[in-house]
N, C-alpha and C positions, 0 to 999 in steps of 0.2 A: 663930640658928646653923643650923639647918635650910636654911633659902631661902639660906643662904653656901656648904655643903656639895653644895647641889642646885644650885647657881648653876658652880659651879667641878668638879660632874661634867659637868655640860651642856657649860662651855667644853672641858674635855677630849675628850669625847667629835666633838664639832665639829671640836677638831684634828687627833685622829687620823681623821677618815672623810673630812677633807679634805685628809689625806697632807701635810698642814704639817711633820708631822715628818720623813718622807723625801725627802730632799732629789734633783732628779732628777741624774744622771752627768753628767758633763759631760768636756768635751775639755780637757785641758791643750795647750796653744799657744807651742812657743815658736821666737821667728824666730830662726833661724839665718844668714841672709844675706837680705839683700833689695839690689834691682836701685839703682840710684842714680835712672834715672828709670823710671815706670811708665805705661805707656800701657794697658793695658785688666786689671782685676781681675779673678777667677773670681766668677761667679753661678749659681745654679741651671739646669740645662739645657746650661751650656756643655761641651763637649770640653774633656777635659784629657789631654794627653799627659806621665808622671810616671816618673821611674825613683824605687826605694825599697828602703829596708830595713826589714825588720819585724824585733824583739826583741824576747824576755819579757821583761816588767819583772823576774820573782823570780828568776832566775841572768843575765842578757843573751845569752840564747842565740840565734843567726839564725836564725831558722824560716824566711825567703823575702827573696831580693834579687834585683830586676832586673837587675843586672850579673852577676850569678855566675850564678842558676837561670833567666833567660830568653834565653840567649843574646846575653845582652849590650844587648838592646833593652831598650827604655820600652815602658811597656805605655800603652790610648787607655781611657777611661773617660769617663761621664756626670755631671757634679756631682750631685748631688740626688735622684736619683730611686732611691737605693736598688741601685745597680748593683756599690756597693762598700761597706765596713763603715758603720754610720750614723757612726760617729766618723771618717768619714773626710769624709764629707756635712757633717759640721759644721765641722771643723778647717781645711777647706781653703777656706772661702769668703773671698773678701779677696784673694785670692792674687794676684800679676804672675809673668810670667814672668821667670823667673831667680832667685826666690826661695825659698829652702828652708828648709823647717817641722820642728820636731823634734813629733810629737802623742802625747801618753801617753793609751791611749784606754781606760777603765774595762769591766769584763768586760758590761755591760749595752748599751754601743755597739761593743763588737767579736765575741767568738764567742761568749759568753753561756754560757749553763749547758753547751752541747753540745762545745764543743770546737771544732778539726775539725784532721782531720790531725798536725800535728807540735805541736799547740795545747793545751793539753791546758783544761777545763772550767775556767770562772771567774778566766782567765786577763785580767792587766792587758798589756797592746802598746805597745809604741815604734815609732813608724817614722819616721825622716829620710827625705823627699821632696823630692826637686826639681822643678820644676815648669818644664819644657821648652816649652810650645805651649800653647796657649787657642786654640781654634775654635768659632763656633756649633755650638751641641748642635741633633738635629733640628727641628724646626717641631713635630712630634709629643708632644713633653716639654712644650713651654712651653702647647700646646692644651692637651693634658690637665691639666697644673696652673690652669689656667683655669677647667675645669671643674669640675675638683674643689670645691667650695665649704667640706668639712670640713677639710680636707688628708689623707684616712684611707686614700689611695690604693687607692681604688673610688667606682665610679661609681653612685649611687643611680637608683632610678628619679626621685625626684624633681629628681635634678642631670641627667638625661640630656633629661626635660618641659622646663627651661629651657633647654636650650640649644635642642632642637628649635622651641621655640615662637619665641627670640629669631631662628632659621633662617629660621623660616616668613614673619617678621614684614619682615625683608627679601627674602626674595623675595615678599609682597604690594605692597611699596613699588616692587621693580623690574618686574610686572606691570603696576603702576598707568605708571608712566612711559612701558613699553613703549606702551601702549593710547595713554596720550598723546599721543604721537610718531606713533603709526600713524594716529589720528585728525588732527593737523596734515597729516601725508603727503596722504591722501584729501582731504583737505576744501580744500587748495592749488588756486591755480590751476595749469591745467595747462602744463607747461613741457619742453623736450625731454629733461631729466633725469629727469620724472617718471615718467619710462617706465622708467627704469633700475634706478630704486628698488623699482618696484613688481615 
């Protein structure tokens, strides 16, 4: 009885330190329209150009709409990298153009305990988005997600030694080549372009 009681505090204990019981937020997803054909999806890194409505879940109130409070434009955003709510970073990968998502985003991926503005603390969001454009996102996003090796968005010194080192490691090979070539150069018989090269 002892080793049963001590056996099934243990598994308890295991589950709550490994957060087995909280379960993490997640984005509700749901399509609203999609395009008949689609030629390129959103990924991480890409430009997305979106008009939207955002709503409280607890009364449906408009806190923010592109068409009414931006003068009517779409606004241009980053996939992924945290440039927009994380429930937006998640809800919207998959995406074609022409298609519009309705995302119900839990108060831990959108303003979280703080609020902001018209928002008020631990607040659940709606927002219907249309999805206008897909363009490459910088070359800068996709590097840095490269380097990143935790995904913890920062750069360790030991993720910054491996990229340097893998740097160094091709420019020793294009050194090595260089000399190669320069060595061929020299050591050629002489010809009336060798003068040109050299």
């Amino acid at each position: 009885m002892r080793f049963f009681l001590w056996n099934a505090n243990l598994t308890l204990w295991v589950t709550v330190l490994s957060g087995a019981l909280i379960p993490e937020p997640e984005v509700k997803i749901e399509v609203l329209q999609k395009p008949f054909i689609c030629h390129r999806k959103t990924k991480g890194g890409d430009l997305m150009l979106v008009h939207y409505e955002g709503y409280l879940e607890k009364d449906g109130s408009l806190f923010h709409s592109t068409h009414k409070h931006n003068n009517g434009q779409p606004v241009w955003f980053t996939l992924g990298i945290l440039e927009v709510l994380k429930g937006w970073d998640q809800g919207l990968k998959g995406m074609c153009v022409g298609e519009k998502r309705k995302l119900t985003i839990p108060p831990a991926l959108g303003y979280g305990k703080e609020g902001k503005g018209k928002i008020p603390p631990e607040s659940t969001l709606i927002f219907n988005i249309d999805l206008l454009e897909i363009r490459n996102g910088p070359r800068s996003h996709e590097s840095f997600q490269e380097m990143d090796l935790n995904d913890d968005w920062k750069l360790s010194k030991h993720e910054l030694g491996l990229q340097a080192r893998a740097l160094f490691a091709v420019l020793d090979i294009w050194d090595w080549v260089l000399m190669l070539l320069l060595q061929m150069v020299l050591s050629a018989e002489p010809s009336p372009c060798s003068s040109i090269i050299l």
